[in-house]
Legacy VTK file of the C-alpha trace (Angstrom):
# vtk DataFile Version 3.0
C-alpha trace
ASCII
DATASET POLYDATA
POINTS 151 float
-28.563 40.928 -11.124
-29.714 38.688 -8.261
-30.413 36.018 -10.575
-26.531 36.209 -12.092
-25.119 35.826 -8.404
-27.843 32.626 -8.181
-26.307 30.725 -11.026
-22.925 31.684 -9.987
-23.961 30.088 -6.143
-25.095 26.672 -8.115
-22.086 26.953 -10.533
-19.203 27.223 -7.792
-21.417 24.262 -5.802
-21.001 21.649 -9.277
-17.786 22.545 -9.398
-17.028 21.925 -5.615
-18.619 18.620 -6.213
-16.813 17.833 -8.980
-13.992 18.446 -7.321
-14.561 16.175 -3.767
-15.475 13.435 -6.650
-12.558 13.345 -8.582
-10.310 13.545 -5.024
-12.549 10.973 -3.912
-11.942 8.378 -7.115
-8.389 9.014 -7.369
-8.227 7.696 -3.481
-10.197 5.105 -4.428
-8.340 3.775 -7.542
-5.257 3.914 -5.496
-3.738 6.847 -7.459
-3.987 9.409 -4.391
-0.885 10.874 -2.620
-0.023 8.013 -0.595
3.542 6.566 -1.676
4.205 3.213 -2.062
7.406 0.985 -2.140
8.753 -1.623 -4.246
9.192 -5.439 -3.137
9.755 -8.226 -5.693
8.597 -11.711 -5.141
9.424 -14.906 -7.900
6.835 -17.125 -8.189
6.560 -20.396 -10.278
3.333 -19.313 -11.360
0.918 -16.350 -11.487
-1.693 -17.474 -13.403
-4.723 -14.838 -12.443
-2.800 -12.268 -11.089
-2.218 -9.008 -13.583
-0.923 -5.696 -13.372
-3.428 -3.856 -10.628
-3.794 -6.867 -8.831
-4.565 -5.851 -4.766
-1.363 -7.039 -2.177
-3.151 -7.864 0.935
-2.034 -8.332 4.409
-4.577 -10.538 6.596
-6.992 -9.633 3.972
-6.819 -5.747 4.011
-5.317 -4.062 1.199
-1.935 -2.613 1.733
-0.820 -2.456 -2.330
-0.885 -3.589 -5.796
0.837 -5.507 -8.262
2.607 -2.850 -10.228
5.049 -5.101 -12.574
4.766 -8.836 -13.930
7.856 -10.196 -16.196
9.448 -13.761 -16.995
12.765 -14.524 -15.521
13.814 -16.566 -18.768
16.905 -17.905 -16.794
14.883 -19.595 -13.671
11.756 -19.868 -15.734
9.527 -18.029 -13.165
7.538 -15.297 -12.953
8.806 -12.179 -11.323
5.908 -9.594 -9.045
6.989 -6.216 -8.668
4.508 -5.460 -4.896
3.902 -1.743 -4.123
3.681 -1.517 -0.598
2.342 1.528 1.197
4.483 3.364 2.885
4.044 3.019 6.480
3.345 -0.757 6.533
6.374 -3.142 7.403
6.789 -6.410 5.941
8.708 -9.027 8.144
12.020 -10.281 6.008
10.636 -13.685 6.888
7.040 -13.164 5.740
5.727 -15.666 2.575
3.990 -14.397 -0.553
1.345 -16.320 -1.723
-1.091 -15.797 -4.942
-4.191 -16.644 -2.978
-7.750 -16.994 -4.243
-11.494 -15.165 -3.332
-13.040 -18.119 -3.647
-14.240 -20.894 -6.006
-15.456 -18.079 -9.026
-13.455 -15.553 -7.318
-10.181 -13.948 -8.537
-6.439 -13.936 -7.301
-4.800 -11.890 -5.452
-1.349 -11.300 -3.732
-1.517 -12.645 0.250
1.731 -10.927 2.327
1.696 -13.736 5.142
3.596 -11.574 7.894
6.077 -13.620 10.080
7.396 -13.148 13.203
11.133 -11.143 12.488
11.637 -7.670 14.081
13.705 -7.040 11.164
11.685 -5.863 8.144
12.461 -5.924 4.178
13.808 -2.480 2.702
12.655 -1.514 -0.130
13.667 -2.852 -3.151
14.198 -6.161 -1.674
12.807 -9.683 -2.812
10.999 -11.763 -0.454
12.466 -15.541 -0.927
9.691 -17.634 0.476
6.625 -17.667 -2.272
3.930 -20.078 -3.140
2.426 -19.072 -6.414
-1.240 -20.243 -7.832
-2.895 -23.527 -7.450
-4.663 -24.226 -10.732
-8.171 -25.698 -9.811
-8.334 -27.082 -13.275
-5.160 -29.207 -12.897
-6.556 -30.504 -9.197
-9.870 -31.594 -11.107
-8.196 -33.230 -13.724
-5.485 -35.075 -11.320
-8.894 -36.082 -8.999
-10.712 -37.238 -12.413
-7.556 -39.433 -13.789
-7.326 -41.282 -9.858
-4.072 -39.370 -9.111
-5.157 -37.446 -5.921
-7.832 -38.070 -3.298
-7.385 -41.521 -2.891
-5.319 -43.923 0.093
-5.613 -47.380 1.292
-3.780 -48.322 3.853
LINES 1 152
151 0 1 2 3 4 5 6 7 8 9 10 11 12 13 14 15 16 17 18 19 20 21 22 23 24 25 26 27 28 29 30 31 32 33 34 35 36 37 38 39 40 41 42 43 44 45 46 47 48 49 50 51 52 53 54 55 56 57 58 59 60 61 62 63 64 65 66 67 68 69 70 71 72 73 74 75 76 77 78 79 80 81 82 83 84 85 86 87 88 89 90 91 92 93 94 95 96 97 98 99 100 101 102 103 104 105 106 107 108 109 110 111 112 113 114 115 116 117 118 119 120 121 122 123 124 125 126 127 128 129 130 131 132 133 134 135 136 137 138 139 140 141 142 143 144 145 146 147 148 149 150
């Protein structure tokens, strides 16, 4: 009998650890209890940026990018930004697609400004810069139409 209540000990232990690990990867991916709520930002482009891309605020993630469509009227893209609850964004704060680094990928920069009054939810935030293709730089700096000034 004592060797029944042994494997029931080491079964209810895998199964508690099971548990914590799941709880803990949900948190992780993002898909945890905390809510989130929608801003929308139109960008003229968001080349690297997909669906799951991180929103950061001084370079600590506060969301993701939950929605990516064409506005076929303005002919720019349009970022649906889940926003944790609990984190205010300025109404005069500036989304920028911003890069990791020379190999690294894009993400979603929420530069905060300096308003007391903060966007509600729902709301678009009007001052964007979208992505800076490092191709088109290279090929502007190889065909002599950047880098160069005489005065």
């Amino acid at each position: 009998m004592s060797n029944h209540t042994g494997e029931a000990v080491v079964g209810g232990v895998v199964i508690a650890a099971a548990v914590g690990f799941l709880f803990y990867a949900s948190q992780f991916a993002g898909m945890g209890g905390s809510s989130s709520y929608p801003l929308t930002a139109s960008f003229r482009s968001v080349e690297g940026v997909t669906v799951g891309t991180d929103v950061r605020m001084v370079g600590v993630k506060i969301g993701s990018v939950s929605d990516l469509a064409l506005d076929t009227e303005m002919f720019r893209a349009t970022a649906t930004l889940m926003v944790q609850d609990g984190i205010p964004v300025p109404n005069d704060s500036t989304a920028v697609v911003a890069s990791e680094g020379l190999l690294g990928g894009n993400y979603v920069e929420i530069l905060p400004g300096a308003s007391y009054d903060n966007y509600e939810p729902g709301q678009e935030i009007l001052d964007t810069q979208g992505s800076v293709s490092l191709m088109n730089l290279l090929l502007q700096y190889v065909a002599g139409d950047g880098g160069s000034s005489s005065n």
